[in-house]
C-alpha positions in Angstrom: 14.4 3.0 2.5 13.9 2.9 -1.3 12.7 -0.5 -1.4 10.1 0.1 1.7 8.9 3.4 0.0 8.3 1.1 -3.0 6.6 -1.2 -0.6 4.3 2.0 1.0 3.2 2.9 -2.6 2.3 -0.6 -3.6 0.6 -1.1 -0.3 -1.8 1.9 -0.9 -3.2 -0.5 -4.0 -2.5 -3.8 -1.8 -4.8 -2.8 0.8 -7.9 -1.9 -1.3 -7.5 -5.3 -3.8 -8.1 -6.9 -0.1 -10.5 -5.0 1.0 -13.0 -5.3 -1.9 -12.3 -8.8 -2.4 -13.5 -9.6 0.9 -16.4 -8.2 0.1 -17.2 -11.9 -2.1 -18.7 -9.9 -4.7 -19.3 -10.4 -8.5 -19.8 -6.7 -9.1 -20.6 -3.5 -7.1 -24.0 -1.7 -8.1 -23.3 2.4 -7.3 -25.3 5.2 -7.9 -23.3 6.7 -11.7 -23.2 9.7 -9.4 -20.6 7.6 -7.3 -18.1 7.0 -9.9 -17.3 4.0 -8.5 -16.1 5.5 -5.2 -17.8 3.6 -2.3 -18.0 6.1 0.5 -18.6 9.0 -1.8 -21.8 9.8 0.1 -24.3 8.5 -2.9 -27.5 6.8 -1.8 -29.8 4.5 -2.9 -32.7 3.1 -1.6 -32.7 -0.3 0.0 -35.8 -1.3 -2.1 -33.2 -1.8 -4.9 -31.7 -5.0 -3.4 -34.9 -6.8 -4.1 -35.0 -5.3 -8.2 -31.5 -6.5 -8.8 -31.2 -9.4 -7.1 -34.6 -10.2 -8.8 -32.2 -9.1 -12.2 -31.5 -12.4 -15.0 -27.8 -13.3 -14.2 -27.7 -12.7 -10.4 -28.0 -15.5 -7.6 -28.0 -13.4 -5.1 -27.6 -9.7 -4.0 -27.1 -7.5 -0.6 -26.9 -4.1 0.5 -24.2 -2.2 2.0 -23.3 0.9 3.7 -19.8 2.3 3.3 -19.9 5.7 5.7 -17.6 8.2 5.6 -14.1 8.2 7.9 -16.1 7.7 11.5 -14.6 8.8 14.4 -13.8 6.1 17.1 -12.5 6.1 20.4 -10.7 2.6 21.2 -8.9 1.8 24.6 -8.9 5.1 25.3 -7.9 6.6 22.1 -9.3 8.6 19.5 -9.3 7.0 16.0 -10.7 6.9 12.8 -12.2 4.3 11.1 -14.4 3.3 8.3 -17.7 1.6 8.6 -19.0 -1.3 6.4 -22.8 -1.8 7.0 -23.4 -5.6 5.8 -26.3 -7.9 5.8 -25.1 -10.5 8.7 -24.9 -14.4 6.6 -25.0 -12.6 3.0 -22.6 -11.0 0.8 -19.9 -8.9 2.5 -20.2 -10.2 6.0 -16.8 -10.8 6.7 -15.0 -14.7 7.5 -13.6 -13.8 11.1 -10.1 -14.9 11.7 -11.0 -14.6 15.4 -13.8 -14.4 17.6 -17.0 -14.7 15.9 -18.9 -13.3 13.2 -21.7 -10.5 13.6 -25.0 -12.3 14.6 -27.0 -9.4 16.5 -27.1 -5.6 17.0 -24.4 -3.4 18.6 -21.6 -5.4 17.8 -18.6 -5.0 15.3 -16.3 -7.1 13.5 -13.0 -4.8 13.3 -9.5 -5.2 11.5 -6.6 -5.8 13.7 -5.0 -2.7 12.8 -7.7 -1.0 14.9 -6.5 -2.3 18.2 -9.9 -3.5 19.7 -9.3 -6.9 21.4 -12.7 -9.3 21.0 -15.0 -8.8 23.3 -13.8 -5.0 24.1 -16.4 -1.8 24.0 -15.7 0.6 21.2 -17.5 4.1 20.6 -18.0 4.7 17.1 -19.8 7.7 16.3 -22.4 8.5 19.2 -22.8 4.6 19.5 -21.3 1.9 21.5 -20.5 -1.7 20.2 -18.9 -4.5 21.7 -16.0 -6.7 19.2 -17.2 -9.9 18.4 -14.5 -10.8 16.3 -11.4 -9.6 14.4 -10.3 -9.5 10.9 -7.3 -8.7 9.0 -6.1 -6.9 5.6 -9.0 -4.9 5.9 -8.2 -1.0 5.6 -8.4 1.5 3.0 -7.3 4.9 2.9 -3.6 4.3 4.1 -4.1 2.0 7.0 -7.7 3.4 8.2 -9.4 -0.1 9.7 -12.7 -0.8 8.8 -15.1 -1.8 11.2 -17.9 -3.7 10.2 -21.4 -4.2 11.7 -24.9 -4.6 10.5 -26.4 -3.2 7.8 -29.5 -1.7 10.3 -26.6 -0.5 13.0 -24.5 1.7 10.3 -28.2 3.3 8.7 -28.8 4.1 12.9 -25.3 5.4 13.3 -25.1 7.9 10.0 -28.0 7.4 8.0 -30.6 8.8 9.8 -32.4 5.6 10.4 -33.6 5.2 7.3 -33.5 2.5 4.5 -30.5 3.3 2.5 -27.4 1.7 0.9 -24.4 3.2 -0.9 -24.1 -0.1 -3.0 -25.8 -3.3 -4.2 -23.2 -6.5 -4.5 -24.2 -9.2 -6.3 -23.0 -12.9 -7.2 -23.8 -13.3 -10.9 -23.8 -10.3 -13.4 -27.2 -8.5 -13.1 -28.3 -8.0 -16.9 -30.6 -4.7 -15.8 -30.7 -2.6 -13.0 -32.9 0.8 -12.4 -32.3 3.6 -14.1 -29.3 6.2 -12.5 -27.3 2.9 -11.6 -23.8 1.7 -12.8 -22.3 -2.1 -12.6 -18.8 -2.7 -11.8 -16.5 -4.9 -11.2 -14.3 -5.3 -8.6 -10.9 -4.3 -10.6 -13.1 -0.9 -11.6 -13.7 -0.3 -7.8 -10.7 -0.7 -6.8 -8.7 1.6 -9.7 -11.5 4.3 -9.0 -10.9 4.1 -5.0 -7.5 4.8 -5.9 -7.8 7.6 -7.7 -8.1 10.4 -4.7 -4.3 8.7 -3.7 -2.7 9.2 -6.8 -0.9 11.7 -5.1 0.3 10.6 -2.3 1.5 7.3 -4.7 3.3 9.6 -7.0 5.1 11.6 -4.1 6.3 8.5 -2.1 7.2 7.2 -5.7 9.4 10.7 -6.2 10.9 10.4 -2.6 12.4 6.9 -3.9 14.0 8.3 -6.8 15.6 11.1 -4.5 16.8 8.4 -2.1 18.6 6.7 -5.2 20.7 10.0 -6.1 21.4 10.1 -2.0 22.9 6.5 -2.3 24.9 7.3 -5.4 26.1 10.6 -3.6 27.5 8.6 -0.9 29.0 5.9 -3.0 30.9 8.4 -5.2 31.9 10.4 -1.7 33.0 7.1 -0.6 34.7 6.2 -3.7 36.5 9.6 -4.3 38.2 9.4 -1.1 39.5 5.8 -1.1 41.0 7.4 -4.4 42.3 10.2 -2.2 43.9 7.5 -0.3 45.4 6.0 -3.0 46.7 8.2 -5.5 50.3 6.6 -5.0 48.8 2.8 -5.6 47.3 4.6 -9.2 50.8 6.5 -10.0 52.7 2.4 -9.5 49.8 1.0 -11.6 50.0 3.8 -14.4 54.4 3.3 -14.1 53.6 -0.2 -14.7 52.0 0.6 -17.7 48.4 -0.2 -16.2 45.6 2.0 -18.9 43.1 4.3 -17.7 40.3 1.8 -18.4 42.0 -0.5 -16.2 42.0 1.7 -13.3 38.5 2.4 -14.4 37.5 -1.2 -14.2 38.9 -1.6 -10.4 36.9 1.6 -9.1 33.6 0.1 -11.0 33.9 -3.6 -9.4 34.4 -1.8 -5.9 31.5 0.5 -6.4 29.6 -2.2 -7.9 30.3 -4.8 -4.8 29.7 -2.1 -2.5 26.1 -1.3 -4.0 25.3 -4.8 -4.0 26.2 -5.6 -0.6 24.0 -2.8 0.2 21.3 -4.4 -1.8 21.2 -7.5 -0.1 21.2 -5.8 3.0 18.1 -3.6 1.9 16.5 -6.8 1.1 16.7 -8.2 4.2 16.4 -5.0 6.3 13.4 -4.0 4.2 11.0 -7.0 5.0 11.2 -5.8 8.6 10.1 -2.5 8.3 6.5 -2.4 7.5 6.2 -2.6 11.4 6.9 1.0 11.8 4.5 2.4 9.4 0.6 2.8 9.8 -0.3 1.0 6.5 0.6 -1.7 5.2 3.6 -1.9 3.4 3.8 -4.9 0.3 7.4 -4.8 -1.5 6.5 -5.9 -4.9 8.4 -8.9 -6.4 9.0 -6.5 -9.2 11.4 -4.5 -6.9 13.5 -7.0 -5.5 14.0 -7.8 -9.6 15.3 -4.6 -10.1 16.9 -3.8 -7.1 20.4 -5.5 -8.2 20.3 -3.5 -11.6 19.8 -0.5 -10.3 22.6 -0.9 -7.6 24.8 -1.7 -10.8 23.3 1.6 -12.1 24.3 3.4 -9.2 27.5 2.2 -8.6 29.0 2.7 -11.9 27.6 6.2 -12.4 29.0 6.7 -8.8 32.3 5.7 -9.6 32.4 8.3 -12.3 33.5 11.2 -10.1 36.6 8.8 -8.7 37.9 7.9 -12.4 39.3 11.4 -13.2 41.2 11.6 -9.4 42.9 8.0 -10.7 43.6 8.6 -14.2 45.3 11.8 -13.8 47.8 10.3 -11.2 51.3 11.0 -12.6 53.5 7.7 -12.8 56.3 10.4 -11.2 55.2 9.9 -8.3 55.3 6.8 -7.4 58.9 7.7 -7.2 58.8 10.6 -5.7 57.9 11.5 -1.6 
């Protein structure tokens, strides 16, 4: 459980380096009143594709409109998703991995997380849409899918009808852009989407650590009572002339085999278990680096509370009844 809640955290940053870089773009142009968050609700006018893409440094530009959590009802179900106006053939329009890509009005490419087969009718908003096609890796927000569809569909669905973007992306650096504007690049996006998370991150993070001190409770529960069991075994070894860091040694390598038998099992187990949870969930090579020391970790500090049951075994009694 401690290596998946690893993987849950790192998955919250997983999913949104995927989702922008789908996107294709060289940097995002926001609104500064955005902050760099793309569903924040700041506007611009569509008139500002042609100025930037018209900008020294840019070979070509699009607009697109990233709505707010939209409700959706899929096979039956209500859902939510999130909606990602693009400009069908330009920047943003997503590479299907199956079906087809957009090509007219009322239709949707959507992430497979959403559960909307191709060619199915989904109800976003107070608008219908057939899937054309499917995608994956494409959720932000801990596992919410987005949907995408044309640019003109998403302004009809939340904007009113009328020409506006949230954001400009560009290939090429545009070296000037309208006043009230900020460049970014996809790295910025992505640490300033992540922001509202930090959070969640730092609980599930927290909820690891606790899950640690569980597994070294147990151990040392476990260890304490195989020295229960053999308090006689200690009082030979101590007759025999066996030290106390001797008997300290044997309770270490068991605790230590123990927690590494566990680790390998996590590791195994672990890469299995992202099927149960709503977003994705991407264990980090970092952790299974670590995973081994901190089962060493664990198991020696665990078999701590066992040393002072063996060492105060009296060598008497491994003649006595």
């Amino acid at each position: 459980m401690a290596l998946a809640m690893s993987g849950l955290a790192a998955g919250f940053s997983a999913e949104i380096n995927w989702t922008i870089g789908g996107i294709g773009a060289t940097r995002w142009v926001l609104s500064d009143n955005a902050h760099g968050r793309i569903s924040n609700g700041s506007l611009l006018p569509q008139a500002d594709v042609t100025a930037i893409s018209q900008s020294p440094g840019v070979t070509g530009a699009a607009g697109l409109a990233v709505l707010p959590q939209q409700p959706a009802r899929i096979n039956g179900k209500n859902k939510t998703v999130l909606v990602f106006g693009v400009e069908m053939g330009n920047i943003g329009d997503p590479a299907v991995t199956s079906g087809q890509a957009l090509s007219g009005p009322g239709q949707v490419v959507a992430d497979n997380r959403a559960g909307a087969a191709v060619g199915s009718q989904i109800t976003v908003g107070s608008m219908s849409f057939r899937v054309v096609g499917q995608v994956v890796n494409r959720t932000m927000l801990a596992g919410t899918p987005v949907v995408f569809m044309s640019l003109h569909d998403a302004q009809a669905l939340d904007l009113g009808g009328r020409p506006l973007i949230t954001a400009v992306v560009t290939r090429g650096v545009p070296s000037q852009v309208p006043a009230g504007l900020d460049v970014l690049t996809n790295s910025t996006i992505e640490q300033d989407n992540l922001t509202p998370l930090a959070g969640a991150i730092s609980s599930i993070n927290n909820s690891k650590i606790i899950m640690w001190v569980v597994a070294a409770i147990i151990i040392a529960a476990l260890l304490y009572v195989s020295a229960l069991q053999r308090v006689r075994d200690f009082a030979v070894l101590k007759a025999l002339g066996s030290s106390s860091l001797l008997l300290f040694e044997s309770l270490a390598l068991q605790a230590v085999v123990v927690t590494l038998l566990a680790a390998v099992f996590a590791a195994i187990v672990a890469n299995f278990m992202g099927v149960f949870f709503a977003q994705p969930v991407v264990i980090p090579g970092s952790a299974f680096a670590t995973l081994p020391v901190i089962a060493i970790v664990v198991g020696l500090l665990s078999s701590l509370v066992a040393v002072r049951r063996a060492t105060s075994a009296d060598p008497a009694a491994a003649f006595g009844g």
